[in-house]
C-alpha positions as CSV (number, residue, x, y, z in Angstrom):
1,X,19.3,-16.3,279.5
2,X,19.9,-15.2,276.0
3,X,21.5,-11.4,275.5
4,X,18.8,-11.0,272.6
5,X,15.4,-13.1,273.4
6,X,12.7,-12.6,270.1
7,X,9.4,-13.9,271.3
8,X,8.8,-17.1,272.9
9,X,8.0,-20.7,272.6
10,X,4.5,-19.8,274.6
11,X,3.5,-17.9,270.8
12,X,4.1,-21.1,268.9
13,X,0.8,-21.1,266.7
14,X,-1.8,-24.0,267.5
15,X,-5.8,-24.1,266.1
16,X,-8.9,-26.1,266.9
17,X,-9.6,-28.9,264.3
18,X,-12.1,-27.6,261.8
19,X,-14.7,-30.9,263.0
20,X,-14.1,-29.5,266.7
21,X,-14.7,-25.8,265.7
22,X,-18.4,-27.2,264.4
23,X,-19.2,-27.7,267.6
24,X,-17.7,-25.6,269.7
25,X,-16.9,-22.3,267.8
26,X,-15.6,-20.5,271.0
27,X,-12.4,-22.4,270.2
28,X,-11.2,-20.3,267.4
29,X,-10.2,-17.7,269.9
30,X,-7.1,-19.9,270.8
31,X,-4.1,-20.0,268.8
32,X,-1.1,-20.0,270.7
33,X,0.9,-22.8,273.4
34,X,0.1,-20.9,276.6
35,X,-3.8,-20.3,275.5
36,X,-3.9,-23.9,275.1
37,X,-2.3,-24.7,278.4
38,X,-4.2,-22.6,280.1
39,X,-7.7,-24.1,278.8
40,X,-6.6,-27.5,278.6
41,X,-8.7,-29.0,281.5
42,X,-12.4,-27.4,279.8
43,X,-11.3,-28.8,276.1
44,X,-11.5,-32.5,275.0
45,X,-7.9,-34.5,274.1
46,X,-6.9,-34.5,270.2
47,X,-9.0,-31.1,269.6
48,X,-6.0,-28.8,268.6
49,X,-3.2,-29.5,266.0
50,X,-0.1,-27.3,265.0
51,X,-1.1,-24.6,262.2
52,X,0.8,-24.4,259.4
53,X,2.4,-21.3,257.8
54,X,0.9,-20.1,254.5
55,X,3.8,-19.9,253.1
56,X,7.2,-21.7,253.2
57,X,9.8,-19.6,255.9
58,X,13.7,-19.6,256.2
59,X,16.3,-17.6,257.9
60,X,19.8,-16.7,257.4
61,X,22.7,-15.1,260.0
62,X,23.8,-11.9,258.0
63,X,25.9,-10.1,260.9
64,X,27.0,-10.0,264.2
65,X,28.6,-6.8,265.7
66,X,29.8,-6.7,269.0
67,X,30.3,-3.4,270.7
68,X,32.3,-1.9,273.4
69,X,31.0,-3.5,276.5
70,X,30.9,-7.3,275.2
71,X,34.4,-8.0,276.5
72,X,32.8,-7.9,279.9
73,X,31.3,-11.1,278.3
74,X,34.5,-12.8,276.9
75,X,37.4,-11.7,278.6
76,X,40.1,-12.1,276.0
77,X,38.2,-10.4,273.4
78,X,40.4,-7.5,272.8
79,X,43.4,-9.8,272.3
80,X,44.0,-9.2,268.7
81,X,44.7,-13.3,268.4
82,X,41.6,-13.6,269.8
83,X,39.1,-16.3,267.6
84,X,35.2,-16.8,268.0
85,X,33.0,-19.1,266.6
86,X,29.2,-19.7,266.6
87,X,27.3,-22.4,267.4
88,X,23.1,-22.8,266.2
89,X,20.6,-24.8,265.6
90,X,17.0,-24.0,264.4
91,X,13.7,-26.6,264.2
92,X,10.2,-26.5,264.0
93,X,7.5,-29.2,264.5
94,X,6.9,-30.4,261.2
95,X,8.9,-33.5,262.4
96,X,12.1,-32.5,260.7
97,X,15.3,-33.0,262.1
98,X,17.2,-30.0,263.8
99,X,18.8,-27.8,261.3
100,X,22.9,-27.1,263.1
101,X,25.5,-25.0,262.3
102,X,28.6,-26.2,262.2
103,X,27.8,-29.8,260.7
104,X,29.6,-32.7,260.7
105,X,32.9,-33.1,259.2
106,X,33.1,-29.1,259.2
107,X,37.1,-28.0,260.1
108,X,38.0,-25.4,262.7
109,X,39.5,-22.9,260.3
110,X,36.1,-22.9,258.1
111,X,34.1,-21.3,261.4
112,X,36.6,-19.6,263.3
113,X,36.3,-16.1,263.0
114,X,38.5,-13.4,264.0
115,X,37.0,-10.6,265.3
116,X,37.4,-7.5,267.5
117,X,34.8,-5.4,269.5
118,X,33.7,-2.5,267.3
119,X,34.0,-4.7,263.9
120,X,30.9,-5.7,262.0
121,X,31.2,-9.5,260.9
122,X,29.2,-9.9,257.7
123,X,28.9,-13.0,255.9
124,X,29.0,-13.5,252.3
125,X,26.2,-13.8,250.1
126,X,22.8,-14.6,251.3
127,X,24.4,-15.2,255.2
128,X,24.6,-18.3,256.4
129,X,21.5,-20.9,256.6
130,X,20.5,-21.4,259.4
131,X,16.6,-22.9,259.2
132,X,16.4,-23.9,255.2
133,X,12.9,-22.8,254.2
134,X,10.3,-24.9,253.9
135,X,6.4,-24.6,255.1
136,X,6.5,-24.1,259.3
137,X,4.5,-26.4,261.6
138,X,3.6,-24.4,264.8
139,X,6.8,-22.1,264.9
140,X,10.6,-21.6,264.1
141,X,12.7,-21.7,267.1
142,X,16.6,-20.2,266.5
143,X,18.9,-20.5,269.2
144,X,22.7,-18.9,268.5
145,X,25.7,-19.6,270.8
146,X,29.0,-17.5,270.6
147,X,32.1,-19.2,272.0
148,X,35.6,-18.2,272.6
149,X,38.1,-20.3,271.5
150,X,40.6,-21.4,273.4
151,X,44.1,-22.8,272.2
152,X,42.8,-26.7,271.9
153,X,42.0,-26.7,268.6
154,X,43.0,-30.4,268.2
155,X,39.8,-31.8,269.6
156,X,37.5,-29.0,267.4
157,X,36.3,-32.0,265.1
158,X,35.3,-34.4,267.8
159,X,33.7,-31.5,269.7
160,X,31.3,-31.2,266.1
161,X,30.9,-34.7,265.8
162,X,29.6,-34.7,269.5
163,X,27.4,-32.0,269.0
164,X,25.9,-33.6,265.8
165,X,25.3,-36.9,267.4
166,X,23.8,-35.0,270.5
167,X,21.1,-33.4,268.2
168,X,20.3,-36.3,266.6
169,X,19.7,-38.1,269.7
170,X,18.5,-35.5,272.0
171,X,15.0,-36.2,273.6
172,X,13.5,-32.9,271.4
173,X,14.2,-34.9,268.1
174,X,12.6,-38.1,269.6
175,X,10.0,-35.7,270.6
176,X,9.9,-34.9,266.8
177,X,8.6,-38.2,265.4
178,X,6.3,-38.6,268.4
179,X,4.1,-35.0,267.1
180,X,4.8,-35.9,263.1
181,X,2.7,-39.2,264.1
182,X,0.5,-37.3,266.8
183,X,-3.3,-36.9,265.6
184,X,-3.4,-34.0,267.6
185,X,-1.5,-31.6,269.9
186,X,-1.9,-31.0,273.8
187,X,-1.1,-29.6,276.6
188,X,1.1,-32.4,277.7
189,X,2.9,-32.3,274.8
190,X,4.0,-28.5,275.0
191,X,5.2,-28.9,278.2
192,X,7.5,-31.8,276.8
193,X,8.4,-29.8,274.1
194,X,9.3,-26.9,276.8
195,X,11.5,-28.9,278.6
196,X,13.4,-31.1,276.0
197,X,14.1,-27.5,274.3
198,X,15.7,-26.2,277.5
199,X,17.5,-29.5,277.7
200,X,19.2,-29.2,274.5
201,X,21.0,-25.7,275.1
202,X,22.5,-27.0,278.6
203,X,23.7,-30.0,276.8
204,X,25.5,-28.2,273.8
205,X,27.2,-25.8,276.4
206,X,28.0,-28.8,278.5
207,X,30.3,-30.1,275.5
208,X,31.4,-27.1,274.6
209,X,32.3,-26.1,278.0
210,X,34.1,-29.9,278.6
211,X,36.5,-28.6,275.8
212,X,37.8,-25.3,277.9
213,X,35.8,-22.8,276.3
214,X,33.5,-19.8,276.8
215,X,30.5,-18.8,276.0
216,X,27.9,-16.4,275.3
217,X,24.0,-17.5,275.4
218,X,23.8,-14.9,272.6
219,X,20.4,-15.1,270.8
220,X,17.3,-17.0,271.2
221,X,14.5,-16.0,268.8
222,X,11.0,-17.6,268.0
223,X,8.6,-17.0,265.0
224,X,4.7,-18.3,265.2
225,X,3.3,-20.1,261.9
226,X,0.8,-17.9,261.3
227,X,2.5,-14.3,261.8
228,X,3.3,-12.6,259.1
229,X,6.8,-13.0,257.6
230,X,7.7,-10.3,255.4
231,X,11.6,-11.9,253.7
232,X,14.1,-9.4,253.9
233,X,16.9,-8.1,256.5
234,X,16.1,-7.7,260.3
235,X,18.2,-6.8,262.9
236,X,17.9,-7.7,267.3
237,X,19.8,-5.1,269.3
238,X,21.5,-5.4,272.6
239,X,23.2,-3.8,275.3
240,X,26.5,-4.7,273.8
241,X,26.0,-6.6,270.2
242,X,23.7,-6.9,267.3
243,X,22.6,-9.4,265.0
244,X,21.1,-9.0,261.3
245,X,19.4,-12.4,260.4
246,X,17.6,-12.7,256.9
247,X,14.0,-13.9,256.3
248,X,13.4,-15.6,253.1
């Protein structure tokens, strides 16, 4: 489980088609995943689709700050050689494919970071994209992983390059052109959703873990269509860390 959970992929935003709500206004009363599930057996199949933002939604990493207590996470991390690095990937249902950070032919020293507990790591500029904004089909869902790196640097770029493949392949983004084609959304398909997303984090820490390193489930966030996104700076405390991510 993540250190810093935001939400969850039950608030992902659906609505009753408007030819449905004619006939059965009662409907408009649901508008998330579980709501959905949870009436699925009293509503006719193809009677809910994803809602779409209002308006077009990104987010950028800002920060992280780790604070006294986090080495109990990663050993090493008051070693003063010690090197971290981040791994993400944000999508929604609009039948994009997954946005990932690192990409592909990225080189170790362009995402290793040095850093200490107590020490704020900001990122230049606007932060570092992690879901490019565009308009959002049922939800944004941001999951960050931070790693410890160990002294095999020599195998970073085919660790990448598996990772890239992976999300390109995974079952979530053959999932994706499946709902981009769907006429409509159901409870079946959630619970595909549910599972190919869970699917996806053990795999990336299975590759990451095949290369000797360690890791932090670190932050897991999700953002419904239809709530409101105000762009600007917000920042997820836990026990040990912090994270500033930027809406835009």
């Amino acid at each position: 489980m993540a250190l810093i959970k935001v939400g969850s992929i039950n608030d992902f935003s659906v609505c009753a088609k408007p030819d449905v709500l004619l006939r059965r206004g009662a409907l408009r009363c649901i508008g998330r995943f579980n709501e959905l599930e949870a009436a699925s057996l009293t509503i006719e199949p193809d009677s809910f689709e994803l809602s779409l933002s209002p308006d077009e939604r990104g987010i950028t990493l800002k920060n992280i700050t780790l604070r006294e207590g986090f080495e109990g996470f990663l050993a090493n991390l008051f070693d003063a050689t010690q090197e971290v690095y981040f791994v993400a990937w944000a999508w929604d249902l609009s039948g994009e494919k997954i946005n990932y950070y690192p990409g592909e032919g990225i080189e170790a020293k362009d995402v290793i970071i040095p850093m200490k507990v107590g020490r704020l790591r900001e990122f230049i500029g606007e932060g570092i994209n992690l879901f490019p904004k565009r308009k959002v089909k049922g939800g944004i869902a941001l999951r960050i992983q931070l790693w410890e790196c160990d002294q095999n640097m020599r195998t970073f770029g085919k660790v990448v390059g598996d990772i890239a493949n992976m999300m390109q392949n995974s079952q979530l983004s053959q999932l994706f052109h499946l709902i981009a084609t769907a006429t409509g959304v159901t409870a079946s398909t959630i619970s595909l959703i549910k599972d190919a997303a869970i699917e996806l984090g053990k795999v990336v820490s299975h590759i990451l873990q095949a290369n000797g390193d360690d890791y932090v489930d670190f932050f897991e966030g999700y953002y419904p269509a239809t709530s409101e996104w105000s762009p600007g700076d917000e920042s997820y405390e836990g026990n040990s860390s912090m994270i500033t991510l930027r809406r835009y």
